[in-house]
Backbone as CSV, one residue per row, in Angstrom:
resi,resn,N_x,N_y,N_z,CA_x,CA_y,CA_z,C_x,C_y,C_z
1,UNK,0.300,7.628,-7.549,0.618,6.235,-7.681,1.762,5.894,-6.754
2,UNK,1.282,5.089,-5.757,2.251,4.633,-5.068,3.281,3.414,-4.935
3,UNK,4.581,3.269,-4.940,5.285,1.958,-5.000,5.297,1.094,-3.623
4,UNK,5.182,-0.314,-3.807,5.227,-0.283,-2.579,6.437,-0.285,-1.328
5,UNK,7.676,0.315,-2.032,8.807,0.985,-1.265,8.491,2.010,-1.062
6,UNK,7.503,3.205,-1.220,7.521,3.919,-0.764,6.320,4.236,0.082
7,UNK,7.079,5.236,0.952,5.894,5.974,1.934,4.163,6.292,1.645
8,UNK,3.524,6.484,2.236,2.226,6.731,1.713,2.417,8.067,1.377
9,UNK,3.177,9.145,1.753,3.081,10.421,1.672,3.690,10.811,0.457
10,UNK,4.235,9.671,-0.444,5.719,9.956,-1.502,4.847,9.381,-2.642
11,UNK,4.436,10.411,-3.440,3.804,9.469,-4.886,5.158,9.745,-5.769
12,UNK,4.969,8.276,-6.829,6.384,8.127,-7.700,5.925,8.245,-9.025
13,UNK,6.155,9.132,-9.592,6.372,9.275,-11.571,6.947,8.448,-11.684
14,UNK,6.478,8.155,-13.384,6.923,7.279,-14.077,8.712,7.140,-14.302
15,UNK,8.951,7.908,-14.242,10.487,8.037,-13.998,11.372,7.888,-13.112
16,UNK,10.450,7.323,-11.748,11.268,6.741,-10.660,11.385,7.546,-9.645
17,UNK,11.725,9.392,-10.012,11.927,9.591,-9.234,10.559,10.209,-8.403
18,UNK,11.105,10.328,-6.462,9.595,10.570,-5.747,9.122,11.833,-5.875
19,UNK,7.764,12.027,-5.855,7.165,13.175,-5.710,7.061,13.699,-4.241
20,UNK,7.461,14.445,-3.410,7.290,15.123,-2.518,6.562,16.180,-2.202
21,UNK,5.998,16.603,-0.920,5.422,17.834,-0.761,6.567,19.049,-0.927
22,UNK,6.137,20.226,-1.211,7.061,21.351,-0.960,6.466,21.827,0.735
23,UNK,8.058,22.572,0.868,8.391,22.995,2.478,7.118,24.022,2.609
24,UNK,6.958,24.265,3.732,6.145,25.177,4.332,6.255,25.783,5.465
25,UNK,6.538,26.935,5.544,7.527,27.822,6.402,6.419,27.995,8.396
26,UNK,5.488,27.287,7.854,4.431,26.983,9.467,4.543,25.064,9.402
27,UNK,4.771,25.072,10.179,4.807,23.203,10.227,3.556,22.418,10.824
28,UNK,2.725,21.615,10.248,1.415,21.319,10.810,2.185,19.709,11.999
29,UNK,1.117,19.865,12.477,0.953,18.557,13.515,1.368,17.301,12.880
30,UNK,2.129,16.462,13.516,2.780,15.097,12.762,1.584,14.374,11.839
31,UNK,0.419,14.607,12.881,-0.555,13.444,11.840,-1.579,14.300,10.783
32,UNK,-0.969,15.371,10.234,-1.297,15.525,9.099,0.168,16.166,8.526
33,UNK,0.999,16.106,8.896,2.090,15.773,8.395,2.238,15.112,7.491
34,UNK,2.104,13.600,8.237,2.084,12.695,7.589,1.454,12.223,6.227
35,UNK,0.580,12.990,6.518,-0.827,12.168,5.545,-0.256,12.509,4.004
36,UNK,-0.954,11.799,3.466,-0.436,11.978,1.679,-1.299,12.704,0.925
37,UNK,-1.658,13.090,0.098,-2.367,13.868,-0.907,-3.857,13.858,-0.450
38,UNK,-4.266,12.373,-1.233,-5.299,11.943,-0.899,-5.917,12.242,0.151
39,UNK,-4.677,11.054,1.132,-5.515,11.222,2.465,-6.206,12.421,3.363
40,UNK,-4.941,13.393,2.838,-5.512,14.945,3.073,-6.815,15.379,2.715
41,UNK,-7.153,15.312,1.458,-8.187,15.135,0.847,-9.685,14.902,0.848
42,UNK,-9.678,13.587,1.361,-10.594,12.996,1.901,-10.842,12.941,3.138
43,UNK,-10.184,13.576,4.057,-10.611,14.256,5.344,-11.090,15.646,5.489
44,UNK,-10.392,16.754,4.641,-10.791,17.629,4.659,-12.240,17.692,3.980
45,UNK,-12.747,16.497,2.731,-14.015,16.746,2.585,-14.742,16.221,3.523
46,UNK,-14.479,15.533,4.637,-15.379,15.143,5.609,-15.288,16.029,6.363
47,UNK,-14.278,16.990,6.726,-14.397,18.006,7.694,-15.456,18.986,6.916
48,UNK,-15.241,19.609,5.487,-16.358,20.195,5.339,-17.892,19.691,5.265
49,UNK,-17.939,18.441,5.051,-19.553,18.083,5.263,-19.975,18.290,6.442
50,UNK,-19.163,17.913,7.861,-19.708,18.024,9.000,-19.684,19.721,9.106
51,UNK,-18.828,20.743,9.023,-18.980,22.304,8.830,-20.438,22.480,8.237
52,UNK,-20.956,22.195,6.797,-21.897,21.877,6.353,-23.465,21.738,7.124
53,UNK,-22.985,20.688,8.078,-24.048,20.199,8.323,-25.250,20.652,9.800
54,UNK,-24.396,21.657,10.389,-24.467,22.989,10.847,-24.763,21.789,12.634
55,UNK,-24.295,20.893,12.863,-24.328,19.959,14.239,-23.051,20.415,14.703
56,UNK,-23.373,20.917,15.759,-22.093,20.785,16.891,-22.125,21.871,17.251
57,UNK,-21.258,22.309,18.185,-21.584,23.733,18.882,-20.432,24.785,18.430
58,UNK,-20.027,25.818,18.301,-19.311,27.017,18.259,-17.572,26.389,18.624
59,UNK,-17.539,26.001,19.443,-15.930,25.373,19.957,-15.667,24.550,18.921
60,UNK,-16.680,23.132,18.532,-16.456,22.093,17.853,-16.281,22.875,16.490
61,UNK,-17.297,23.655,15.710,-17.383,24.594,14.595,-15.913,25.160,14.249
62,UNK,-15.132,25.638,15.639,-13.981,26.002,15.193,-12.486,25.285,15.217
63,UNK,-13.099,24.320,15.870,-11.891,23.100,16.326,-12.010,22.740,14.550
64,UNK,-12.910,22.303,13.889,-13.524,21.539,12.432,-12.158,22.599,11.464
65,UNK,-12.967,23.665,11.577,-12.382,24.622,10.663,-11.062,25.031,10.602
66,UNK,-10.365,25.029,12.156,-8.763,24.827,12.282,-8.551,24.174,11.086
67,UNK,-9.089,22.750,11.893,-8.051,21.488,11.060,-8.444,21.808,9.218
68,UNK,-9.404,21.812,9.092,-9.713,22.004,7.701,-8.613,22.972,7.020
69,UNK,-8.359,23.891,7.650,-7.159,24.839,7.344,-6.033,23.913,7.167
70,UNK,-5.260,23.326,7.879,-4.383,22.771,8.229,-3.927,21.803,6.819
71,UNK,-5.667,21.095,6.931,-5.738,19.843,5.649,-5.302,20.262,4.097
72,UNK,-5.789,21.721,4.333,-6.035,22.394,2.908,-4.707,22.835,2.817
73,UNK,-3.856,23.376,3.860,-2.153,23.824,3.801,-1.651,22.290,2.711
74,UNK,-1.881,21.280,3.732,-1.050,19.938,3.300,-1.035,19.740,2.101
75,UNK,-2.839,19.709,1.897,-3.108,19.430,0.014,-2.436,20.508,-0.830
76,UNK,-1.968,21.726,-0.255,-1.392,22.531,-1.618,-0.282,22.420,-1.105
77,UNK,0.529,21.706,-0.265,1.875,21.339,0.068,2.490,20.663,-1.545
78,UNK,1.058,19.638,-1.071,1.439,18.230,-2.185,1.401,18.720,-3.554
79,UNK,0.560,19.614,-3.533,0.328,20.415,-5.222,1.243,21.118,-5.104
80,UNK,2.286,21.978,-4.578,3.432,22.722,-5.013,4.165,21.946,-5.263
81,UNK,4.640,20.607,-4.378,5.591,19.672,-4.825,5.372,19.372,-6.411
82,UNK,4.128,19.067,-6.790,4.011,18.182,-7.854,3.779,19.127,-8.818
83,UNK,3.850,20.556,-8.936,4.028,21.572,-9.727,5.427,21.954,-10.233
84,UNK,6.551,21.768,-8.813,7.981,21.915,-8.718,8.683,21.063,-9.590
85,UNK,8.033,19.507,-9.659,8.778,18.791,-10.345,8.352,18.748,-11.674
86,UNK,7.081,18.902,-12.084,6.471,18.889,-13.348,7.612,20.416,-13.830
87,UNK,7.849,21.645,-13.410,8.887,22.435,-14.051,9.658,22.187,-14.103
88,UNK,10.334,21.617,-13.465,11.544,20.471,-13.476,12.002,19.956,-14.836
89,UNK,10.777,19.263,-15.098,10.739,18.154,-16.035,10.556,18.684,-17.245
90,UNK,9.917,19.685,-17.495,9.560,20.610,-18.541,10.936,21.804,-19.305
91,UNK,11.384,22.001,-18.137,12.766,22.753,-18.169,13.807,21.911,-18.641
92,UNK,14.075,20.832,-17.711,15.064,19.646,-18.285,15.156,19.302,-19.758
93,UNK,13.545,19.002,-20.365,12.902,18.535,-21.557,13.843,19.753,-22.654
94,UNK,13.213,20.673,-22.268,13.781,21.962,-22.836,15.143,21.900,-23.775
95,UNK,16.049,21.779,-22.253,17.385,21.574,-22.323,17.903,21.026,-23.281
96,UNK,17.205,19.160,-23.442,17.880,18.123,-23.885,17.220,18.763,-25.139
97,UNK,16.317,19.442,-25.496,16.080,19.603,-27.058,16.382,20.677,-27.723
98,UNK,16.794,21.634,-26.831,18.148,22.219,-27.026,19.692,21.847,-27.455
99,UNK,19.884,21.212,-26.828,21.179,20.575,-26.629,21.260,19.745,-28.659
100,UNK,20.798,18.859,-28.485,20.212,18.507,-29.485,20.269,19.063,-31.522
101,UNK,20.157,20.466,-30.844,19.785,21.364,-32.350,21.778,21.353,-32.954
């Protein structure tokens, strides 16, 4: 869910604060950098339909499959982020009901 102060790449919990990707110690190309969850997403399933669909020659086959790599890094970028903060939040939770007793 996106606000519209924020980036396409930044989804925001209900709590305001942003969801981010986690770091990744190989850095992909700016324009899937960029891209947000989704958008990752829904390219990489178009990269696998065309993989799929067995058109194109050996170069193109592996140019496809690069990027598909690349797409699939981003999307579990965005899923470590949003794993990081969900422990976050779970740990915090913890705390305060700790604190509490």
């Amino acid at each position: 869910m996106s606000t519209p102060d924020a980036p396409e790449n930044e989804l925001t919990a209900d709590e305001g604060a942003p969801v981010t990707p986690a770091g990744d110690e190989k850095a992909l190309p700016a324009d899937i950098a960029e891209l947000s969850y989704e958008a990752a997403r829904d390219q990489l399933v178009e990269v696998v339909r065309r993989l799929e669909s067995g058109q194109g020659g050996l170069e193109d086959s592996i140019a496809l499959w690069e990027r598909g790599e690349m797409l699939a890094r981003r999307c579990q970028q965005w899923l470590d982020g949003a794993r990081e903060r969900l422990e976050d939040a779970v740990a915090a939770r913890r705390e305060e009901d700790g604190a509490e007793r």
